[in-house]
C-alpha positions, 0 to 999 in steps of 0.5 A, a space after each residue: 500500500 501507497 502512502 497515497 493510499 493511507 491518507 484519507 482525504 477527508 481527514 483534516 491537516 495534521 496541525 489544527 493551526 492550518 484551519 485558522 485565519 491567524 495564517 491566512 494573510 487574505 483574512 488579515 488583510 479584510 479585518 484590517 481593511 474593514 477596521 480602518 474604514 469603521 474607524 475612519 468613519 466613527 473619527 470623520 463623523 465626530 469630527 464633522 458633527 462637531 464642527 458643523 451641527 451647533 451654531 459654531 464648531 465646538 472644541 472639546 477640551 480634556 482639562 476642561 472635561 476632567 473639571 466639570 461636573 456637568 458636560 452640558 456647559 461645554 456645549 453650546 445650545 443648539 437646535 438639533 438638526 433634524 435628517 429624517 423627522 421621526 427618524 434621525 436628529 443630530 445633536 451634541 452631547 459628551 458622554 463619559 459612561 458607555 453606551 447609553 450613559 451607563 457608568 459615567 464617570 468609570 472611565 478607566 474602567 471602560 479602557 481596560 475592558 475595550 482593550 481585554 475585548 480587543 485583545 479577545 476579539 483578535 483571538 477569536 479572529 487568529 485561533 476561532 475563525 477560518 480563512 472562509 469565514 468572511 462575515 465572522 472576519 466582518 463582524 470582527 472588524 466592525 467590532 474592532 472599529 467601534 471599540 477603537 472609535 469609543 477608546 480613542 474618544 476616551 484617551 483623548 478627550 476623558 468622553 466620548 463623543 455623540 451626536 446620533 440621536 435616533 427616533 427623536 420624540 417618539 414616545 412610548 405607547 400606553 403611557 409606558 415609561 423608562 427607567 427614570 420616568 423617560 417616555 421617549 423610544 429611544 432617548 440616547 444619543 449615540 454615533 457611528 461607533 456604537 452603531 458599528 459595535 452593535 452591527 458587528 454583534 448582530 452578524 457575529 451571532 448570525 454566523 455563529 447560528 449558522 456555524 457549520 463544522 469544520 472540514 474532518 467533524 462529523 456530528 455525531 450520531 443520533 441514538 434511535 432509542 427514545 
């Protein structure tokens, strides 16, 4: 017997490291790209809300953030400008907690925690994922993006900055309220980071449900028995 004849072709690579995407350049290549881009956009669309959407362009200073007590002061009043009625304002806010205002002043706290789920995310890419699974690479790269988007906000100015402000003055029907007697859908201010976040967990989780098996495992047999 040949040794052509003793290996099977259904069995996978001796070394289970072949099957990752840590080895495939290609797979880097689309992670990368689609982190920068997601990245570009969340830094771009800061620094244009910032600029354009209140009367005049507002610097945030971090010594001043660090100092008060109350971000709204270091905002302008301004009229939010309205996208789409009902659907989309822009309007400025600072934000020192997580999404949704969560947490405020913890900010250390939510450095760490951005840079141990970035570290997680670049292993699940390099170890948890194959060089053919494109949208789990996408999922990543989105996730990357927003967590760089809101950790850069933080370093640099102690906040973060938002601006996005979905489904403005729809409130909630039957008299029901939030948490803190808020009536409004959607309440919070956002932007493009905590959208691209929340876009890269809902494609993370639909290729994990529609996860197939690696080349070489079979799923096992089901008993007959009841």
């Amino acid at each position: 017997m040949t040794h052509a004849d003793r290996t099977n072709p259904n069995e996978p690579p001796a070394s289970g490291h072949a099957l990752t995407a840590g080895r495939s350049g290609r797979a880097w290549v689309v992670l990368a790209l689609v982190a920068l881009v997601g990245l570009g956009l969340d830094l771009g669309t800061k620094w244009a809300a910032f600029r354009f959407v209140a009367s005049r362009p507002v610097l945030v200073d971090r010594a001043r953030v660090l100092q008060e007590t109350e971000l709204s002061r270091l905002i302008p009043l301004h009229e939010p400008i309205r996208v789409v009625p009902g659907v989309l304002d822009l309007t400025l806010v600072l934000n020192r907690g997580a999404v949704f205002g969560m947490g405020a002043g913890r900010r250390w706290f939510f450095v760490t925690f951005t840079l141990v789920a970035l570290g997680a995310g670049l292993w699940v890419f390099a170890r948890r994922t194959r060089p053919s699974d494109r949208l789990a690479h996408l999922a990543l790269g989105l996730l990357l993006a927003g967590g760089l988007g809101n950790l850069y906000d933080r370093l640099v100015y102690a906040c973060v900055r938002d601006f996005l402000h979905p489904l403005p003055g729809v409130v909630l029907p039957f008299g029901w309220t939030l948490p803190g007697g808020r009536t409004e859908v959607w309440p919070y201010v956002s932007n493009v980071a905590d959208l691209l976040l929340l876009i890269g967990i809902a494609m993370l989780m639909w290729h994990l449900w529609t996860l197939t098996p690696a080349p070489g495992v079979r799923a096992e047999p089901r008993s007959g028995r009841a």
